[in-house]
C-alpha positions, -999 to +999 in steps of 0.1 A: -139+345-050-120+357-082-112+392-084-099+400-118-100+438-123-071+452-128-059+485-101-064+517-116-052+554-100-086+561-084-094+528-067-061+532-050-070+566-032-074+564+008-106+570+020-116+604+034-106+615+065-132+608+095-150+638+103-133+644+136-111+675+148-092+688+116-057+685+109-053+723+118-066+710+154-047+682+164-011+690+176+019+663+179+025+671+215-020+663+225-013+628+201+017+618+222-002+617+251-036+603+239-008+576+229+006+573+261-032+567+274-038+544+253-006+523+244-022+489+263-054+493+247-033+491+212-016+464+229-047+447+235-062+454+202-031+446+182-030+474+164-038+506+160-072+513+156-080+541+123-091+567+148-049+571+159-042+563+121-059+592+114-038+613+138-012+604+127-016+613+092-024+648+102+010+654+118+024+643+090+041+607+095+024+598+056+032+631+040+067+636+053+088+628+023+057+632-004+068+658-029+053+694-022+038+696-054+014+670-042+009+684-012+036+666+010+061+681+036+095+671+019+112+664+047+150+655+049+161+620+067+172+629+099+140+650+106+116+621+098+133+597+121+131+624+147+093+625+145+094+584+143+117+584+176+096+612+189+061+591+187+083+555+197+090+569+231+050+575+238+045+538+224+069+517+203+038+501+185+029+538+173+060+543+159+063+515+141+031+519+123+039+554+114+070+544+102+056+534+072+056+568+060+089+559+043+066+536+017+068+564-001+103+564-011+094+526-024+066+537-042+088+564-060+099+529-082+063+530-099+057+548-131+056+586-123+018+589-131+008+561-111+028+578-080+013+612-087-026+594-085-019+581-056-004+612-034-023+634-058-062+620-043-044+620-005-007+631-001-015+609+036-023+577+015-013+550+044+006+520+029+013+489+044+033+458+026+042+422+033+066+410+008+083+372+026+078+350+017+077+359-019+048+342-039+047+328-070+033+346-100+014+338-133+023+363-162-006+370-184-012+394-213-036+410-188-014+416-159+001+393-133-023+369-116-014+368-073-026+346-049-008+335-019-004+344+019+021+369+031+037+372+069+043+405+086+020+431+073+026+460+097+000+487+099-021+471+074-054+473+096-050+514+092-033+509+052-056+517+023-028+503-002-015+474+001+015+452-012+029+420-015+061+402-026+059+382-059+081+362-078+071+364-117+093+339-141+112+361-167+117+394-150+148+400-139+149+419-105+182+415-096+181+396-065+154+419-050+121+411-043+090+427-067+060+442-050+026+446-062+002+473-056-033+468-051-063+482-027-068+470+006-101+459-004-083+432-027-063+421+001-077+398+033-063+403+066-059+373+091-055+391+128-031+364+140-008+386+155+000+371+191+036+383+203+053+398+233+074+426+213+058+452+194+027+436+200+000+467+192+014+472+148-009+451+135+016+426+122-013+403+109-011+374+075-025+392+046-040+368+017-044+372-018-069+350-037-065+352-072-063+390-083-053+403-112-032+432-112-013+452-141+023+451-147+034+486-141+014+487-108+041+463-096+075+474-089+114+461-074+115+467-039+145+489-037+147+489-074+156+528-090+130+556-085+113+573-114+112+609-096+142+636-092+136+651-061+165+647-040+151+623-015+148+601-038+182+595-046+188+590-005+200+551-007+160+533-001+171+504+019+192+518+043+163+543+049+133+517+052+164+503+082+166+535+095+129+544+103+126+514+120+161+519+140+152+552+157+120+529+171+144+513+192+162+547+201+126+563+213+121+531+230+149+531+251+147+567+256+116+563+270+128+530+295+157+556+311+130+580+318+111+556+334+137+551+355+146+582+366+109+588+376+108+561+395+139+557+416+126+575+443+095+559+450+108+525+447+120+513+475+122+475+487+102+452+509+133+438+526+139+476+537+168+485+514+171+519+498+151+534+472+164+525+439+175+558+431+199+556+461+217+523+452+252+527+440+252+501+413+221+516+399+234+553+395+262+538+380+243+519+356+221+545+349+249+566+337+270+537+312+232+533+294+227+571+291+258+571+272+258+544+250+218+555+242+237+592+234+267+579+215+247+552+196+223+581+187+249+608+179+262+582+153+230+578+139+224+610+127+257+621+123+257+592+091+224+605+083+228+643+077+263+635+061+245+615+033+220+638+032+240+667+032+262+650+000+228+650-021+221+681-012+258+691-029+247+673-062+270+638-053+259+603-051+264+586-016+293+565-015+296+526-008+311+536+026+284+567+038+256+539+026+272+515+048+273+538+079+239+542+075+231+502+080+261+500+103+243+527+123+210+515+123+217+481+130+236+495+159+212+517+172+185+491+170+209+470+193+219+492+218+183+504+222+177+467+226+201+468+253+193+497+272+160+493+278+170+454+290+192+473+316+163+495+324+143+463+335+170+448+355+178+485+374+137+481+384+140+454+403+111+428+410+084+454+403+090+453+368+078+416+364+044+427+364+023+425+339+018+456+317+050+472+336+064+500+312+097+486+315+086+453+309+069+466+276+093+487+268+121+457+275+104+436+246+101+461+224+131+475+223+143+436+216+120+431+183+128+457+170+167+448+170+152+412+156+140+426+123+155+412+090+171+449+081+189+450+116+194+411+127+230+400+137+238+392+096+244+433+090+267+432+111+288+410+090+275+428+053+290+459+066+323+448+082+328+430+045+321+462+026+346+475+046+373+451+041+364+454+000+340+423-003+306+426-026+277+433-007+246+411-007+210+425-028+200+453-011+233+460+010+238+487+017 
């Protein structure tokens, strides 16, 4: 059916709250473990269900880096991927649908007013976008006419905005791909998310059949925001990398202290010692824990040194943006690996099905094969580096 009425600021408010336990009610540390309870039923589901979506807007993952004048927490960099890292090691899937907090820094790139009517109605306003592969477009004097099917659309069974990527003939976008803006209601969600990684965030197709949606509700991913606060001057890209980084760090985290819970009680059927016991183990053990700590440790230290150059007034430099991809690509990885060590150091028991190693094992390794942190950044940064132009959108 054709939709043709354009968005406007109200229709893109998230719905009300469910009338559950207030925000004032629910704590981080009693979500974590409902989390942990229920990370296979997300599994199963593949997604999260609205009644965790809702949980985790009232800790804040969808407010953190809203302006406080529209009742947001404005928080810096470093503590947001905390909170993201913090809710990854309960359940990877959970952390990367609250990662989308971040869509806020995209959504900055709108015109101001349409920015403030969205955080305005609900400064938790859940957003959830697909923009690959990049539709085509129709310009009209109305506004710019969509259809098309989009891959990837993370989180968008709990999103009450949604965008996609479009490609409109005669706007120049630099080599970045344009989203547009539009409520979920305009949107159609095909649950075909079947993976082995990552499996509970709701990746599903999203499809867009012929709506019509104004100009300036559309925007350049990445493109220059319209607000002044300083977060929004913190490099976009190498944040939206970042958030989704730290999902591997929590993941990992998470696989080591699996380990270490278990190494007692796992011995062997052939009679051998407990794993804990096993030299080769408590030697591997300790080589993960520190590349986990050191991959981590550069992490952050990249992040508050950018953040702490905004905060003097200065612009991040080529090089700081860099570290932060460099990072986060390399945090992503070693998460990646750690948790694949974790599954080896558990022996034959972790082969069974819904084993948190196992889980955590495949997590760990989709995250490190997303676009922002595949095996090409490591070559964009290593070219920045030796004085070479980086690619649209690096770093």
């Amino acid at each position: 059916m054709t939709q043709t009425a354009p968005l406007s600021a109200p229709e893109t408010s998230a719905p009300p709250m469910p009338a559950t336990a207030g925000p004032e009610d629910i704590t981080l540390d009693a979500v974590l473990a409902e989390i942990r309870e229920r990370r296979t039923e997300f599994e199963h589901l593949t997604y999260v269900p609205q009644d965790m979506v809702t949980k985790l807007q009232a800790v804040g993952c969808y407010r953190a880096f809203v302006p406080k004048e529209l009742g947001g927490d404005a928080l810096s960099p470093a503590d947001y991927c905390r909170l993201i890292e913090t809710i990854s090691a309960a359940d990877a899937s959970t952390g990367w649908v609250a990662s989308f907090g971040v869509s806020t820094i995209y959504l900055a790139a709108l015109p101001p007013e349409h920015f403030a009517a969205i955080y305005r109605a609900d400064p938790d306003t859940v957003f959830a976008g697909a923009l690959f592969p990049p539709q085509k477009a129709i310009a009209t004097d109305a506004g710019i006419r969509i259809s098309g099917r989009w891959k990837y659309c993370s989180g968008s069974m709990g999103a009450s905005v949604i965008g996609v990527g479009v490609k409109v003939e005669g706007l120049n976008d630099g080599g970045l791909p344009r989203m547009a803006v539009m409520p979920r209601d305009k949107v159609r969600i095909e649950m075909d998310w079947n993976v082995i990684g990552l499996a509970g965030t709701g990746s599903h197709d999203v499809v867009v059949d012929d709506v019509l949606v104004p100009e300036d509700w559309t925007f350049v991913r990445g493109g220059a925001p319209r607000r002044d606060e300083t977060i929004f001057r913190y490099p976009s890209m190498a944040l939206a990398a970042q958030v989704l980084a730290v999902v591997g760090l929590g993941t990992a985290r998470d696989a080591l202290d699996t380990i270490r819970r278990i190494a007692e009680g796992y011995g062997s059927i052939t009679g051998a010692p407990t794993i804990g016991k096993r030299a080769y183990v408590q030697s591997e053990l300790a080589k993960a824990e520190a590349k986990l700590r050191s991959a981590r440790g550069y992490f952050y230290e990249a992040t508050e040194a950018a953040w702490e150059t905004l905060l003097a007034g200065d612009a991040v430099s080529p090089e700081a943006r860099t570290h932060l991809r460099l990072a986060s690509t390399h945090a992503a990885h070693t998460g990646a690996e750690v948790a694949r060590t974790a599954f080896y150091l558990a022996g034959t028991s972790a082969i069974v099905t819904g084993h948190p190693l196992s889980r955590a094992m495949n997590d760990a390794a989709a995250v490190a094969q997303h676009a922002f942190l595949g095996e090409g950044t490591w070559q964009s940064a290593g070219g920045v580096f030796l004085g070479q132009p980086g690619q649209p959108g690096y770093p």
